[in-house]
PASEBA-1860 file (N, C-alpha, C; in nm, 3 decimals):
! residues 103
1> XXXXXXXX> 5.739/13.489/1.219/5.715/13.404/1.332/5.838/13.403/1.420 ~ 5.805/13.375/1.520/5.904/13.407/1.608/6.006/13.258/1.617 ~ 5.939/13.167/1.561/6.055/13.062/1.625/6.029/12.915/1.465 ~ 6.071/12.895/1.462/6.027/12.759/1.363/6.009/12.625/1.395 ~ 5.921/12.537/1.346/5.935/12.436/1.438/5.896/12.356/1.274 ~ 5.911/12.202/1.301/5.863/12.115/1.209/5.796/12.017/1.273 ~ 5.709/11.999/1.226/5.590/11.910/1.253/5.675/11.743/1.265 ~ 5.562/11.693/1.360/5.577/11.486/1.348/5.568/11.493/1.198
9> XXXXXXXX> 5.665/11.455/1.134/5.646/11.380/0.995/5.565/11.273/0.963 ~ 5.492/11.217/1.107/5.388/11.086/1.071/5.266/11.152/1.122 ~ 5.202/11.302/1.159/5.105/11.347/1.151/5.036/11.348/1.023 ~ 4.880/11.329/1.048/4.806/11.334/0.900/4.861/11.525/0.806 ~ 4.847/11.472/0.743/4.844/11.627/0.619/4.699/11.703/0.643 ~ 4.609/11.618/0.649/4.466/11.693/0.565/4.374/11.635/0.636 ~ 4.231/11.665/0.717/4.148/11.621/0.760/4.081/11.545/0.647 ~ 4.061/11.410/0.705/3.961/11.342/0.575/3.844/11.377/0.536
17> XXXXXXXX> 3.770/11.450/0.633/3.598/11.473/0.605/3.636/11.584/0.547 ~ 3.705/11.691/0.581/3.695/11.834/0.556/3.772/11.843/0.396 ~ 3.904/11.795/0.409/4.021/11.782/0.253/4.058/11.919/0.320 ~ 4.060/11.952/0.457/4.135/12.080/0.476/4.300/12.025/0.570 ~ 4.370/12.144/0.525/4.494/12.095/0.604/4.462/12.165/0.760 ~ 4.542/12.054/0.852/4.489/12.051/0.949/4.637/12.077/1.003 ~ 4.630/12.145/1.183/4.742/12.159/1.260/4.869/12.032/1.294 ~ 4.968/12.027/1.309/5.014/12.168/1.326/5.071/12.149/1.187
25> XXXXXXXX> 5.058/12.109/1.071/5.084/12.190/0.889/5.076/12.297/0.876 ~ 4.918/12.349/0.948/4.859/12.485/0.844/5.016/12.539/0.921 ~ 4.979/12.569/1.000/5.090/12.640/1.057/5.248/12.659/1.015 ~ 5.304/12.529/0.992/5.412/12.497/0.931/5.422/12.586/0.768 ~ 5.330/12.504/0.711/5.320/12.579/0.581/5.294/12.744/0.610 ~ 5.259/12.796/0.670/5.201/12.967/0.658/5.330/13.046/0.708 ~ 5.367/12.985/0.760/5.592/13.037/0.787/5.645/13.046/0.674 ~ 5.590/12.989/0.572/5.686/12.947/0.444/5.622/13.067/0.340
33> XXXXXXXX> 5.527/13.094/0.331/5.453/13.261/0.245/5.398/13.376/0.306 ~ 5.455/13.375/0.425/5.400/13.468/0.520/5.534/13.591/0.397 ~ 5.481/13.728/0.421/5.608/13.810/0.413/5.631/13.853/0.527 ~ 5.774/13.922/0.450/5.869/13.974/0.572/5.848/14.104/0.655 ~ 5.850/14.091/0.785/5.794/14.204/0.804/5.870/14.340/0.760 ~ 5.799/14.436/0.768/5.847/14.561/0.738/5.905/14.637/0.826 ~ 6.032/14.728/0.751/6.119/14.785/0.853/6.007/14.941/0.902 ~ 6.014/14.972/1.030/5.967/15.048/1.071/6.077/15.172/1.122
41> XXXXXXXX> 6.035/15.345/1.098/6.129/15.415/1.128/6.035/15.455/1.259 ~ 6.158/15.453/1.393/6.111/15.527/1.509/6.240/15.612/1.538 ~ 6.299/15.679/1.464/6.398/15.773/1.532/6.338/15.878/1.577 ~ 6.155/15.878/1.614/6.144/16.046/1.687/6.045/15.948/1.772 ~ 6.095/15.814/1.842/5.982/15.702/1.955/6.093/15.688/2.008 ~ 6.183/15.794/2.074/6.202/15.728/2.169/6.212/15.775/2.349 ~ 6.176/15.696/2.426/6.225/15.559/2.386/6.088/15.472/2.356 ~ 6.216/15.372/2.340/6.110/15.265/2.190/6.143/15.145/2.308
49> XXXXXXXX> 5.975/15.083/2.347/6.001/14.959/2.382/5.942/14.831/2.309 ~ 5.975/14.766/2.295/5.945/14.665/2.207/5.877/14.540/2.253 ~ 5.739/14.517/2.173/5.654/14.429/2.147/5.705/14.270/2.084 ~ 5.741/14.334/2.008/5.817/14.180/1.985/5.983/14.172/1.964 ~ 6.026/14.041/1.954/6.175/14.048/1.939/6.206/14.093/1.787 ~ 6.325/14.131/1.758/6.364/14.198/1.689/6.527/14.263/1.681 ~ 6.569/14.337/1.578/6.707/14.445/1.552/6.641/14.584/1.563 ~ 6.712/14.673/1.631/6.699/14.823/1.629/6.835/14.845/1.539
57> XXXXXXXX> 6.840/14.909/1.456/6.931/14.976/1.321/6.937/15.120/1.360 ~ 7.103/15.209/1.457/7.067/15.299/1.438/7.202/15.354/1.340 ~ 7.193/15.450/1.296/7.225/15.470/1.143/7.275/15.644/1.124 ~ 7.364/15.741/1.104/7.387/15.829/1.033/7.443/15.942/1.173 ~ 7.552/15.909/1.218/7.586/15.997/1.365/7.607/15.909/1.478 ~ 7.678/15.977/1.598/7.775/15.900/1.669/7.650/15.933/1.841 ~ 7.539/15.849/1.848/7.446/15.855/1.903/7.497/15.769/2.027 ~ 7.403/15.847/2.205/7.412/15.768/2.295/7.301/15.685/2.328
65> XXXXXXXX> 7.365/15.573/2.338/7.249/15.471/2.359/7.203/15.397/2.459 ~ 7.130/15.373/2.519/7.084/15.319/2.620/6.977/15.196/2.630 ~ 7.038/15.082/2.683/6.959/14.929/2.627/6.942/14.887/2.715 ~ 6.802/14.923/2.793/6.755/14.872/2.933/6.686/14.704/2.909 ~ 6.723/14.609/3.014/6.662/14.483/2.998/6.662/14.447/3.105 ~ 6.523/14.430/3.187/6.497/14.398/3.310/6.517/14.532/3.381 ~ 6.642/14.455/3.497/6.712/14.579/3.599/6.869/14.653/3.540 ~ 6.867/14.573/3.416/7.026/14.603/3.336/7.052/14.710/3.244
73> XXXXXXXX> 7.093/14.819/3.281/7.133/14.952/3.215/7.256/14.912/3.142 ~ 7.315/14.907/2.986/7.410/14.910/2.930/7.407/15.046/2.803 ~ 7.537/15.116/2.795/7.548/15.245/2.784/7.632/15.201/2.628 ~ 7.570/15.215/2.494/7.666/15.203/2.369/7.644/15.306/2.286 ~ 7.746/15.341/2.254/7.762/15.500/2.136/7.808/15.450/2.031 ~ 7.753/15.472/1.897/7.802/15.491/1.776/7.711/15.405/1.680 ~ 7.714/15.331/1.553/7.627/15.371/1.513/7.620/15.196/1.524 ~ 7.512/15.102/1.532/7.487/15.002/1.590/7.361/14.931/1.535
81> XXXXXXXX> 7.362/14.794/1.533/7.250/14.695/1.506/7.263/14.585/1.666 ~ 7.145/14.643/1.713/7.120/14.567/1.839/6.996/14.446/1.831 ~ 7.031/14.366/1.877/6.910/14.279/1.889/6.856/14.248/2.022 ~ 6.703/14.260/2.006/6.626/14.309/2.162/6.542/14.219/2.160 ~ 6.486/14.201/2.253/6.394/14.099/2.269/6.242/14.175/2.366 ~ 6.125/14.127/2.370/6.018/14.158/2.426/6.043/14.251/2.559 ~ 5.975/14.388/2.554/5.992/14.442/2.686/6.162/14.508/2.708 ~ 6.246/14.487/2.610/6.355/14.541/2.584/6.325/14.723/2.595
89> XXXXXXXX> 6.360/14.809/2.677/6.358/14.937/2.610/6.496/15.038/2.565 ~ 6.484/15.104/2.436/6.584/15.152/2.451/6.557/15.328/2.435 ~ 6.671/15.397/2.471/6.621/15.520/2.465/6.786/15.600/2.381 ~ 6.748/15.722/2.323/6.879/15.769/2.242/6.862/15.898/2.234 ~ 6.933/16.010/2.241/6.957/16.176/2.282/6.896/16.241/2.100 ~ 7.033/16.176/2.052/7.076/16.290/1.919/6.930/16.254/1.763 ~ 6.962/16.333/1.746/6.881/16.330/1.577/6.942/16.253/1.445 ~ 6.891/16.135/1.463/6.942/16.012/1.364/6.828/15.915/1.339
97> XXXXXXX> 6.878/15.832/1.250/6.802/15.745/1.179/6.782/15.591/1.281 ~ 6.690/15.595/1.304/6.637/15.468/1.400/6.562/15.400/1.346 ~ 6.555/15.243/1.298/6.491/15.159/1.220/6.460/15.033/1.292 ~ 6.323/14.986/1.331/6.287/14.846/1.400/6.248/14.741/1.279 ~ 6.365/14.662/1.251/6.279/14.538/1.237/6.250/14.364/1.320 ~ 6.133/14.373/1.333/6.052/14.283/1.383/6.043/14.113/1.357 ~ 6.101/14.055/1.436/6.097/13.916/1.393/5.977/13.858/1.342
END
C-alpha cells in the first residue's frame, strides 16, 4: 500500500447485522497480511516508467543514468538505489542488472 493510515479508534469494528468487519478496518487490517511485493528485473525495459512509487536497484557496472521527472532531466552514473515516484521515467545505456521494487 502506498501510504498507512489508522483508523478513528471510536469507529465500530464489525457491522452488527452482517458480524462482517466493516471500513475503514477491513482496510487497516489487509496492510498488516498483505505480502511484499516482488522484486521485478527490467534491465532489458528500458526505459522503465513507473506505475507506481517505488526503488529502481541498479547493480553490477558503472552505468549512465537518466531520471526524468516532469520537465527535470538529472544525469547519475554508478551503481545506485533511486527512489521514483508515479510517471517517474528512467532510461540507462550499458548491460547491467536493473531491479524495480514497488511500494
Amino acid at each position: 500500500m502506498s501510504s498507512t493510515f489508522l483508523p478513528n479508534m471510536l469507529a465500530p469494528l464489525v457491522d452488527v447485522k452482517t458480524g462482517k468487519v466493516i471500513p475503514p478496518w477491513n482496510t487497516f487490517l489487509q496492510q498488516l497480511v498483505q505480502a511484499a511485493p516482488a522484486v521485478q528485473d527490467i534491465s532489458t525495459s528500458s526505459p522503465f516508467t513507473a506505475n507506481v512509487a517505488g526503488v529502481v536497484i541498479f547493480t553490477g557496472g558503472t552505468p549512465v543514468i537518466t531520471l526524468t521527472r516532469g520537465t527535470v532531466n538529472i544525469t547519475l552514473t554508478g551503481q545506485r538505489i533511486i527512489p521514483i515516484a508515479v510517471g517517474d521515467t528512467l532510461t540507462w545505456a550499458s548491460a547491467i542488472t536493473v531491479q524495480f521494487l514497488g511500494a
